[in-house]
C-alpha positions as CSV (number, residue, x, y, z in Angstrom):
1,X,0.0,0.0,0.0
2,X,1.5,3.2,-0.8
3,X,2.0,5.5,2.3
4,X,0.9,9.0,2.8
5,X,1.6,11.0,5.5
6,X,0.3,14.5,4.2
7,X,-2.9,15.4,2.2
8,X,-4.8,18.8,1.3
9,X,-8.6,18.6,1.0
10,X,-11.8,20.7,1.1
11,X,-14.6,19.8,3.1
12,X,-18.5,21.2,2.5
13,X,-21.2,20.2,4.7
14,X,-24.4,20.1,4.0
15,X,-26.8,23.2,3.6
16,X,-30.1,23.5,5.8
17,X,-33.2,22.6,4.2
18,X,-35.4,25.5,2.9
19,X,-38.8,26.4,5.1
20,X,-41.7,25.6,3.7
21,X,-45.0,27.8,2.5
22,X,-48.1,26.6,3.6
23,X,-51.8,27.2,4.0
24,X,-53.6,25.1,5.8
25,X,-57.0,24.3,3.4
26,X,-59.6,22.2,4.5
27,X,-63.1,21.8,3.6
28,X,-65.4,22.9,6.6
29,X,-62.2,24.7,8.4
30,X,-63.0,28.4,8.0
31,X,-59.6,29.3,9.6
32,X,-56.6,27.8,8.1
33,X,-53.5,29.7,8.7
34,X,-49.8,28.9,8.2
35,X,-48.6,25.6,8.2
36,X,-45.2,25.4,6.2
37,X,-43.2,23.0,8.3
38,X,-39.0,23.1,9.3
39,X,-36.3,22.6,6.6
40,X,-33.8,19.9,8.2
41,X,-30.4,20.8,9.3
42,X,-27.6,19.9,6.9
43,X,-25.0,17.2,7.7
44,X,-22.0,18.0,9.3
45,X,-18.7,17.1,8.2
46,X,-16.7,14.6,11.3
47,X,-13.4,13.3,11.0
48,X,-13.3,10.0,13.8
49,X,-9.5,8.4,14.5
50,X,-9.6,4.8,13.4
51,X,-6.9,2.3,14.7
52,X,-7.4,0.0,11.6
53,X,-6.1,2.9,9.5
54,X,-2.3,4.1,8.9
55,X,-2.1,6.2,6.3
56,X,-3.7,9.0,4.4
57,X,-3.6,7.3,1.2
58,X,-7.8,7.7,0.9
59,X,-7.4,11.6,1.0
60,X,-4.5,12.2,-1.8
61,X,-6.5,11.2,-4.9
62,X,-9.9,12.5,-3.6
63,X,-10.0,16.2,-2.5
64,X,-13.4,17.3,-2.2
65,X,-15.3,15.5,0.6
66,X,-19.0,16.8,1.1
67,X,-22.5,16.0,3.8
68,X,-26.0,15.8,2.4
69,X,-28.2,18.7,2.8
70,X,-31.1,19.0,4.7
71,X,-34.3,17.9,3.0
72,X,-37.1,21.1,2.7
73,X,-39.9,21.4,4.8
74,X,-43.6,20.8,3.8
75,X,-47.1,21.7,4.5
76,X,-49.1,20.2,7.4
77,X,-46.2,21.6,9.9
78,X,-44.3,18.4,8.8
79,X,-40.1,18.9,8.9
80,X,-37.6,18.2,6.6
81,X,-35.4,15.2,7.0
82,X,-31.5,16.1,8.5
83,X,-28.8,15.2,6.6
84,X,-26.4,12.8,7.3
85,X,-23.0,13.4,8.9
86,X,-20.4,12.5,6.5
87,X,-17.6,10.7,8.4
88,X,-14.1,10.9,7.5
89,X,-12.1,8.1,9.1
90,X,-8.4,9.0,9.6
91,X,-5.8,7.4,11.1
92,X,-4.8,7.8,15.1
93,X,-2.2,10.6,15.4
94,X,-3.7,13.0,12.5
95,X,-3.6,16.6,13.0
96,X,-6.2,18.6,11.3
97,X,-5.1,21.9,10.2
98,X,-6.5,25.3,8.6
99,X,-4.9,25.8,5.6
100,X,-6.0,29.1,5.6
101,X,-4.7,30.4,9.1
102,X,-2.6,27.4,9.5
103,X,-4.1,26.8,13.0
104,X,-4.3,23.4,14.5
105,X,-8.0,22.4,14.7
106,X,-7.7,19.0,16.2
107,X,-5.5,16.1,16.9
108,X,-6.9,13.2,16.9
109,X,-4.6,10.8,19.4
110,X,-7.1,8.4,20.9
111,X,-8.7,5.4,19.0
112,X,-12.5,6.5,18.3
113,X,-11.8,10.3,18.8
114,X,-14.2,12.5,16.7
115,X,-14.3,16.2,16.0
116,X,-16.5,18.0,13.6
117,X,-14.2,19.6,11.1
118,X,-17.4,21.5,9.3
119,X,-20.6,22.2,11.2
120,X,-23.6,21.8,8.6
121,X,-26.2,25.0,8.5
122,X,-30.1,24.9,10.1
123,X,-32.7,24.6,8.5
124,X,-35.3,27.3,7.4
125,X,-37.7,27.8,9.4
126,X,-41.3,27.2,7.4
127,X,-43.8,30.1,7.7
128,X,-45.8,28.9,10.5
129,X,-43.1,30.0,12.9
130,X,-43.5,33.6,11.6
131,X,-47.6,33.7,12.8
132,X,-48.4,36.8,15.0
133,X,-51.2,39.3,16.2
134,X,-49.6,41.5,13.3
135,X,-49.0,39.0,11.2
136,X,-51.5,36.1,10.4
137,X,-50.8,35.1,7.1
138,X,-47.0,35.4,6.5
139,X,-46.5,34.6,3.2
140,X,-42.7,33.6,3.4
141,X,-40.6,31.2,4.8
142,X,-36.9,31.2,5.5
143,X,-34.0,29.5,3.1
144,X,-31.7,27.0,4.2
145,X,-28.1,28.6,5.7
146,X,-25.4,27.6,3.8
147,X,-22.8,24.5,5.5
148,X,-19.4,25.6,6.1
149,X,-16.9,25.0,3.6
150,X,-12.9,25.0,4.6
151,X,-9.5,23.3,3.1
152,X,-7.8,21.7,5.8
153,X,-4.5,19.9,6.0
154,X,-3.5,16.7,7.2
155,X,-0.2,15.6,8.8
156,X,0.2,12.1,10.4
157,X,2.2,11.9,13.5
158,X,2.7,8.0,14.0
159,X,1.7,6.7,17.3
160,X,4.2,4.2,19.1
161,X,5.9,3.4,22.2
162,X,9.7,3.0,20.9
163,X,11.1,4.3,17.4
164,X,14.4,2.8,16.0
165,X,16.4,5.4,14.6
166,X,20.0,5.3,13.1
167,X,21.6,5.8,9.3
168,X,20.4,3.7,6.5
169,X,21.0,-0.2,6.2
170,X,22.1,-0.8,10.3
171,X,19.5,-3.4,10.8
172,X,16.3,-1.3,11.8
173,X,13.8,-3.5,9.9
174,X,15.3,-6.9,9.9
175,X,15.8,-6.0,14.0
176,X,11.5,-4.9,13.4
177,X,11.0,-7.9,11.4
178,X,12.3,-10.2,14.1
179,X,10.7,-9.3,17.6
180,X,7.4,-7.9,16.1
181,X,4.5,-8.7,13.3
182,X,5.7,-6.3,10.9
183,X,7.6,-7.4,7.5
184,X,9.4,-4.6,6.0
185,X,11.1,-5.0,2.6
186,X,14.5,-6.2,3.3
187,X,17.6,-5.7,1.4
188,X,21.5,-5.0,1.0
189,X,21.7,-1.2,0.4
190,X,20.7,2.2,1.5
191,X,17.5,3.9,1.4
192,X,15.6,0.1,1.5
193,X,13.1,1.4,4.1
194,X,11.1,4.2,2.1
195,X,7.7,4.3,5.2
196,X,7.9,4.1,8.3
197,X,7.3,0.3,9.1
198,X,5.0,-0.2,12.5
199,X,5.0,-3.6,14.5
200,X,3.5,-4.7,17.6
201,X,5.7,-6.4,20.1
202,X,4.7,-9.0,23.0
203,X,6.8,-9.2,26.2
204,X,5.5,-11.6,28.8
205,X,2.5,-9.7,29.7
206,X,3.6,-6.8,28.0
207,X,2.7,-5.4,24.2
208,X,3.9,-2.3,23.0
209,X,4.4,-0.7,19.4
210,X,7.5,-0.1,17.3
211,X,8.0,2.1,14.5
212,X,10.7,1.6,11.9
213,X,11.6,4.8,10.8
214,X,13.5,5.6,7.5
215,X,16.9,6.2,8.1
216,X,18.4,9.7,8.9
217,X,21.8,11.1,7.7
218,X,23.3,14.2,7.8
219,X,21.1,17.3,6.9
220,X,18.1,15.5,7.4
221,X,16.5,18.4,9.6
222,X,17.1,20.6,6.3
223,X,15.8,18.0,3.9
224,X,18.6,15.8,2.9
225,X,17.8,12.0,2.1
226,X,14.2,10.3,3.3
227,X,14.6,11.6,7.4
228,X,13.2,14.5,6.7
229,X,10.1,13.8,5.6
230,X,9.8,11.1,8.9
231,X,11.2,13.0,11.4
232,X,7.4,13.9,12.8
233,X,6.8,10.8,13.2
234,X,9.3,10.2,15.9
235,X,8.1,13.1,18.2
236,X,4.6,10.9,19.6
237,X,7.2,8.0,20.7
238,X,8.6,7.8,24.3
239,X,11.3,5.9,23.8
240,X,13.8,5.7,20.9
241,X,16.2,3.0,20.0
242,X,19.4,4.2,18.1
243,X,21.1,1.2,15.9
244,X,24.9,1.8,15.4
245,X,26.0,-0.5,13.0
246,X,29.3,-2.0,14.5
247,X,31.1,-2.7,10.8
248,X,31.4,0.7,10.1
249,X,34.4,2.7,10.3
250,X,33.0,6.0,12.2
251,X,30.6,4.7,14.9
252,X,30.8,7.9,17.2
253,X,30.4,10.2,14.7
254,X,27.4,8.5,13.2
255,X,25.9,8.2,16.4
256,X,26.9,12.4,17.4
257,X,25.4,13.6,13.7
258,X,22.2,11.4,14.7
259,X,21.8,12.9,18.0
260,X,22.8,16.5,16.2
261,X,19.8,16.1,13.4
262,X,17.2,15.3,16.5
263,X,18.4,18.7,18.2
264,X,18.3,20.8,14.8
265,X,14.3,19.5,14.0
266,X,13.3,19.7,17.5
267,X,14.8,20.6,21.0
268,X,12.9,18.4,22.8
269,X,13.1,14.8,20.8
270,X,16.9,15.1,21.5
271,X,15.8,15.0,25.2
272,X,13.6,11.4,24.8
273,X,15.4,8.6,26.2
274,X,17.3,7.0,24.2
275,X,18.5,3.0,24.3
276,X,21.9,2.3,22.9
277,X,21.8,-0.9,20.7
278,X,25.4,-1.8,18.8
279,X,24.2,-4.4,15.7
280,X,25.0,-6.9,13.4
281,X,27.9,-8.5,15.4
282,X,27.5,-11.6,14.1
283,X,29.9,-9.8,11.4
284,X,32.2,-8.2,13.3
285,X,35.9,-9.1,14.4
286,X,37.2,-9.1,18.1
287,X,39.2,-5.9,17.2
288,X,35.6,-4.1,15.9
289,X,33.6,-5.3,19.4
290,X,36.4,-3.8,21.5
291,X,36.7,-0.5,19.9
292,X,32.8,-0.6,19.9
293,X,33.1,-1.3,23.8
294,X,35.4,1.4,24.0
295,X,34.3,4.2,22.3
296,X,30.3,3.6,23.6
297,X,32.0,2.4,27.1
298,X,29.9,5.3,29.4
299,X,26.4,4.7,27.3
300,X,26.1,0.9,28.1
301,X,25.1,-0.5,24.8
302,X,23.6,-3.9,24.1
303,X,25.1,-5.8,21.7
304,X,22.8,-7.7,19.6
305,X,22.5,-9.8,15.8
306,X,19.1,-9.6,14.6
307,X,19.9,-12.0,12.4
308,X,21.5,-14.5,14.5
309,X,19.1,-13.9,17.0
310,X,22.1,-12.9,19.4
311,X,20.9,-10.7,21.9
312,X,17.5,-10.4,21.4
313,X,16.1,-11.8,24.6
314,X,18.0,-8.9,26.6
315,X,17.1,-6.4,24.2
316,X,13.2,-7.1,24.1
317,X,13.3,-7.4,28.3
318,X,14.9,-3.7,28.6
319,X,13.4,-2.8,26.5
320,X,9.9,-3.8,28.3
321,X,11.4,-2.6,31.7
322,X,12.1,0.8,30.0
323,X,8.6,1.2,28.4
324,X,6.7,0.5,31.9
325,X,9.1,3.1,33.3
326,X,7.7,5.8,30.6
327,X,4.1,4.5,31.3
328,X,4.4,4.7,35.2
329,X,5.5,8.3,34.7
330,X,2.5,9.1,32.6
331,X,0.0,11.0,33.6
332,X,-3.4,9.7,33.1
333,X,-5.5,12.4,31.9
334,X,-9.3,11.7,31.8
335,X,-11.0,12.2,29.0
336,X,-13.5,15.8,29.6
337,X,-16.8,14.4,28.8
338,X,-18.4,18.1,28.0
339,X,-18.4,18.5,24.2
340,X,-17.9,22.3,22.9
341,X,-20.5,23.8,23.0
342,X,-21.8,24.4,19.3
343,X,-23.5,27.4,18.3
344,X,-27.0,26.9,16.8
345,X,-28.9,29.4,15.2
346,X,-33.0,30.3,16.4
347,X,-31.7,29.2,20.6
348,X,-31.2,31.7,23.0
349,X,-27.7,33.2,23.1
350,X,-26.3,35.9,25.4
351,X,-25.0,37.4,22.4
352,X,-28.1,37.0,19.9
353,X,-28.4,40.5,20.3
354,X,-24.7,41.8,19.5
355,X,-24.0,43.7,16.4
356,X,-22.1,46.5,15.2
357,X,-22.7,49.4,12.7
358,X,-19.8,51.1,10.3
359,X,-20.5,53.1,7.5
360,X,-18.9,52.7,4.6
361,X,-17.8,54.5,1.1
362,X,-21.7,54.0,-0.3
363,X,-23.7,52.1,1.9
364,X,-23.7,50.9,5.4
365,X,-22.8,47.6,7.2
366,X,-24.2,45.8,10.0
367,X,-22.4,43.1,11.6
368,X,-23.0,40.3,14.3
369,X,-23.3,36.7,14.0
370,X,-27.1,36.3,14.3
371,X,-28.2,39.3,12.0
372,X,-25.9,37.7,9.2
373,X,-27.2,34.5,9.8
374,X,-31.2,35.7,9.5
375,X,-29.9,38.0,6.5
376,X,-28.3,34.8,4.8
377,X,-31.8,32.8,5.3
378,X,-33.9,35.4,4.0
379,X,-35.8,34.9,0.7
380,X,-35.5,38.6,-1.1
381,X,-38.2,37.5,-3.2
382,X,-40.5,38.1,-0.5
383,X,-41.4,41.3,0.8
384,X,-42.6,40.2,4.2
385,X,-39.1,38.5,4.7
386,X,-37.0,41.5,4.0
387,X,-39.2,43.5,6.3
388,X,-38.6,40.9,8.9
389,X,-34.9,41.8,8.4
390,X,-35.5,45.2,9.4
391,X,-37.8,44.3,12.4
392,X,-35.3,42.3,13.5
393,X,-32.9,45.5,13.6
394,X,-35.5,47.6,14.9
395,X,-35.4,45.1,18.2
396,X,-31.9,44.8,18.6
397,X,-31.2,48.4,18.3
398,X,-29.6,48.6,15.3
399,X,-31.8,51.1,13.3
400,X,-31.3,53.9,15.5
401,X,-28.0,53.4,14.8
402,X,-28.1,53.8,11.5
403,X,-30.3,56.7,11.3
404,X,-27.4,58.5,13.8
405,X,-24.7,57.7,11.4
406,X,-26.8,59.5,8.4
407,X,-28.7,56.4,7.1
408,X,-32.1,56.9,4.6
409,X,-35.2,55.1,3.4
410,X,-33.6,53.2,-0.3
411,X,-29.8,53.5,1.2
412,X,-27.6,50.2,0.8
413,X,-27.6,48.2,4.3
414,X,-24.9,45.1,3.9
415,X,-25.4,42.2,5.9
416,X,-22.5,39.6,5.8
417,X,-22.6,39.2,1.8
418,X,-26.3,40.2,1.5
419,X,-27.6,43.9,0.4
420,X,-31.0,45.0,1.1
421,X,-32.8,49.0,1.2
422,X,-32.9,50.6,4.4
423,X,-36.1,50.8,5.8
424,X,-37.4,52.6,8.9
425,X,-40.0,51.0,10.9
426,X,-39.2,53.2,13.8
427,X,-41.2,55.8,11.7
């Protein structure tokens, strides 16, 4: 499967439903009156964390994920249907980012973790809601509001207890192949490992996961060879594992430029723990083990063959001791079970009634998060729906604004990206 770790997309969700217009008419009934029933609400767009997943493969060939809309209301008072939430499963570790402001939005790190990337708009309101003393026969109904459309970006952050790190072709993936369930492409020259490669390992009573990542040389942190582009993927671990391999020539400065590339992308993964492992000694001479010992004498390395199976056992148990360590330390953090609170349109707010008037080169604009929302719904066609507009400003305040700042009957009002006449019903 090919391996994606970075993917742009836009996401739409789905539109409310329009309101209907409705009389009711039935034989023997003198009074009918307004019955035009709810549009639905539009789906919202969700993005959920799924374990089974491990790459972003699904988003780089499709870009445009959108929700139903909301079906229309009808007469009888009867509602429109709601659309669906369209669900976009990711894998665990995916940050979902703005592409736009290039602010982080989520990150989803649990298994099952959801978060709505794209709320879907209400649906109208039919024309029995708009019945009144003043008003018995309102002869419009509200439009659907529109869903909210964004392009996002995603980055994967693997997820994993211990990450082997080290240059190309010291062992990472046949040491990956041997203690866990992953089987990595294996063979005899650089650059072999072009994904990160994750496996899950079983200690006694004890699993954790491994990640193989791509191996790092120097420059990496500036873009040189495949570390670059895995580097990320390190950061999640607790504990990293760093191969030396013991036939070449320079081990400490291998091991030092490693260690130097870690600092350069990021302060902090220099500080994770790190396990010394010296490998492939079923190839080496006495003369290459004793400088090995010598030169890594203070860091207590473990000496292992993956392919001889040499060392192994010792390797896998401290490993195990070290990752129960990391997980003792932990802090377990409950998840909050309060979701956001999500702002819906027609419910009581305490700031339903904020706006704000500016005047402008040839018109005037009003501004505030419910007005735009009503101006959005609002079915110009409709007389008795733009005058609602302006009662609506009449309520809140806002027309005595406008008249101080010099507005007229026919002057241009902009609401959000609507434009309607002034009128003054505080005549």
């Amino acid at each position: 499967m090919h391996f994606a770790d970075e993917a742009q997309i836009k996401v739409t969700a789905g539109s409310g439903g329009k309101g209907c217009t409705s009389f009711r008419r039935e034989k023997y009934v003198p009074y009918g009156g307004p019955d035009g029933g709810n549009g639905g609400d539009g789906g919202n767009v969700v993005f959920e964390a799924d374990p089974n997943i491990n790459t972003l493969v699904n988003y780089v060939s499709k870009k445009h994920f959108k929700a139903p809309f909301g079906d229309p209301g009808s007469g009888q008072n009867r509602y429109g249907r709601h659309g669906e939430d369209q669900t976009l499963l990711v894998p665990v570790g995916t940050l979902i980012v703005d592409a736009a402001s290039n602010e982080l939005i989520a990150d989803l790190n649990r298994p099952g973790e959801k978060m709505v990337a794209a709320r879907g708009g209400i649906g109208g309101k039919g024309n029995a809601n708009f019945k009144s003393s003043v008003r018995q026969a309102p002869d419009f109904a509200e439009l659907g509001e529109p869903g909210e459309e964004k392009m996002l970006k995603l980055e994967l952050k693997l997820i994993a207890d211990v990450a082997f790190i080290g240059y190309p072709n010291v062992g990472k993936s046949t040491l990956i192949s041997r203690i866990s369930n992953a089987r990595p492409k294996i063979a005899d020259y650089p650059f072999t490992t072009l994904i990160p490669n994750l496996g899950v390992v079983k200690v006694g009573d004890t699993d954790f996961v491994v990640a193989d990542i791509p191996g790092l040389i120097e420059g990496a942190s500036e873009g040189k060879g495949l570390g670059h582009e895995f580097l990320r993927h390190i950061e999640r671990c607790k504990f990293l594992v760093h191969l030396v391999d013991i036939t070449h020539e320079d081990l400490k400065g291998e091991y030092k430029k490693i260690n130097g590339e870690l600092k350069l992308f990021s302060p902090a993964l220099a500080k994770k723990a790190q396990m010394l492992v010296i490998s492939k000694i079923d190839s080496a001479s006495e003369d290459q083990l004793q400088v090995a010992e010598k030169v890594f004498a203070r860091k207590k390395p473990l000496f292992i063959s993956a392919v001889a199976g040499k060392g192994i056992p010792e390797f896998l148990y401290r490993l195990k001791d070290e990752i129960l360590k990391m997980r003792k330390k932990e802090k377990i953090v409950k998840p909050k079970k309060a979701e956001p609170k999500v702002f819906r349109p027609h419910e009581q707010l305490s700031d339903a009634r904020y706006y704000e008037v500016t005047k402008e080169d040839n018109a005037y604009r009003v501004s505030g998060r419910r007005i735009e929302q009503i101006a959005v719904m609002t079915d110009s066609a409709k007389r008795g729906a733009i005058v609602r507009v302006f009662d609506v400003l009449h309520k809140i305040g806002a027309t005595r604004e406008l008249v101080r700042l010099g507005a007229r009957e026919g002057d241009k009002i902009r609401i959000g990206a609507r434009v309607f006449e002034f009128m003054n019903l505080e005549k």
